[in-house]
C-alpha positions as CSV (number, residue, x, y, z in Angstrom):
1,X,-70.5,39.3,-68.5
2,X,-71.6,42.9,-70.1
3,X,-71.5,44.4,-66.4
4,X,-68.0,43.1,-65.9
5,X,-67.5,44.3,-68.7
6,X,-68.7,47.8,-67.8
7,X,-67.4,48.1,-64.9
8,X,-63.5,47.0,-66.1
9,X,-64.0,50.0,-68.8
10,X,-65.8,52.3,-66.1
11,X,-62.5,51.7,-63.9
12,X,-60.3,52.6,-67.0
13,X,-61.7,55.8,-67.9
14,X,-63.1,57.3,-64.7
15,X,-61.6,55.1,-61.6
16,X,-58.1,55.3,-60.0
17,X,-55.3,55.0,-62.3
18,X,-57.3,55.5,-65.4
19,X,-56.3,57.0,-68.4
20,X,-57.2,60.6,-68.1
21,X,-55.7,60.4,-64.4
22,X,-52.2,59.4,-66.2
23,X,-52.6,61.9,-69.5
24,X,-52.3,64.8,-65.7
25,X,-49.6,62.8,-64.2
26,X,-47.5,63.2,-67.5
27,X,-48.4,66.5,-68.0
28,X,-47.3,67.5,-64.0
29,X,-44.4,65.2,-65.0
30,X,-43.5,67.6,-68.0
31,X,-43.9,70.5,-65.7
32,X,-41.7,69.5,-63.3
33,X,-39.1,68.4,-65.7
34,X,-39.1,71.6,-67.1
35,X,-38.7,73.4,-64.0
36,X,-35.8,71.1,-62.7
37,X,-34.0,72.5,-66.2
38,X,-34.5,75.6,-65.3
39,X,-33.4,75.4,-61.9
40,X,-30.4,73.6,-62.7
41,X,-29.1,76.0,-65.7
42,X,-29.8,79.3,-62.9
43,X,-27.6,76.8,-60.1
44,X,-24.8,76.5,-62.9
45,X,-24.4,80.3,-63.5
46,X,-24.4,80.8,-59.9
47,X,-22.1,78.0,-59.5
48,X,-19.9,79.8,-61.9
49,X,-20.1,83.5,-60.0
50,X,-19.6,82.0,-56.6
51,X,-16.3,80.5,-58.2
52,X,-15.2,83.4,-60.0
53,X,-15.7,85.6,-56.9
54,X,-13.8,83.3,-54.9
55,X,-11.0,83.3,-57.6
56,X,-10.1,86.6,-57.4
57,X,-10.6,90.5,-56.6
58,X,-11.5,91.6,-60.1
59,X,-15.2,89.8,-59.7
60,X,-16.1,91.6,-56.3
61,X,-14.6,94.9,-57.4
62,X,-17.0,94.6,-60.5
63,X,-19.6,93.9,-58.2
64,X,-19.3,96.5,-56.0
65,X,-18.8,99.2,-58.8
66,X,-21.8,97.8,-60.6
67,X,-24.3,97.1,-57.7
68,X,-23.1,99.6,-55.0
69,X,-21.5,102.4,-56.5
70,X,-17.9,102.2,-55.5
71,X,-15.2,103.9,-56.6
72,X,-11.6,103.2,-56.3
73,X,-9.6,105.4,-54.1
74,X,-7.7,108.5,-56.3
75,X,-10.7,108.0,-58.7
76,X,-13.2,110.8,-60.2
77,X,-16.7,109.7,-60.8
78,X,-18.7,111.4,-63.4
79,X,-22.5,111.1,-63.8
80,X,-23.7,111.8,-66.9
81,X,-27.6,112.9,-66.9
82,X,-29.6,112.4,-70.0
């Protein structure tokens, strides 16, 4: 009886699905969750610019000032150098 015993408590605390195996499992769980939260908020915000750009010309003409340089036509550009 003592060896069944042991060996049903060796199995919970060392074997294959014991208790330290699912403490990692949660802990990967928590990981993952956390990453999905992440990823999903960054998907929104890109959800959001893909629409704006599609909405109109004032997002890609941002963009392209911002990102590229561009300057309408009939425009002066000034760099200022600190």
């Amino acid at each position: 009886m003592t060896i069944l015993i042991m060996l049903l408590q060796t199995r919970l605390w060392y074997g294959d699905g014991s208790i330290t195996q699912v403490y990692e499992y949660q802990e990967q769980l928590d990981a993952l969750k956390k990453e999905e939260l992440s990823n999903s908020e960054r998907n929104e915000i890109l959800y959001g610019e893909v629409l704006n750009l599609r909405s109109g010309t004032e997002a890609l003409e941002e963009r392209a000032r911002h990102e590229l340089g561009m300057i309408k036509k009939n425009e002066t550009f000034f760099q200022i150098i600190e």
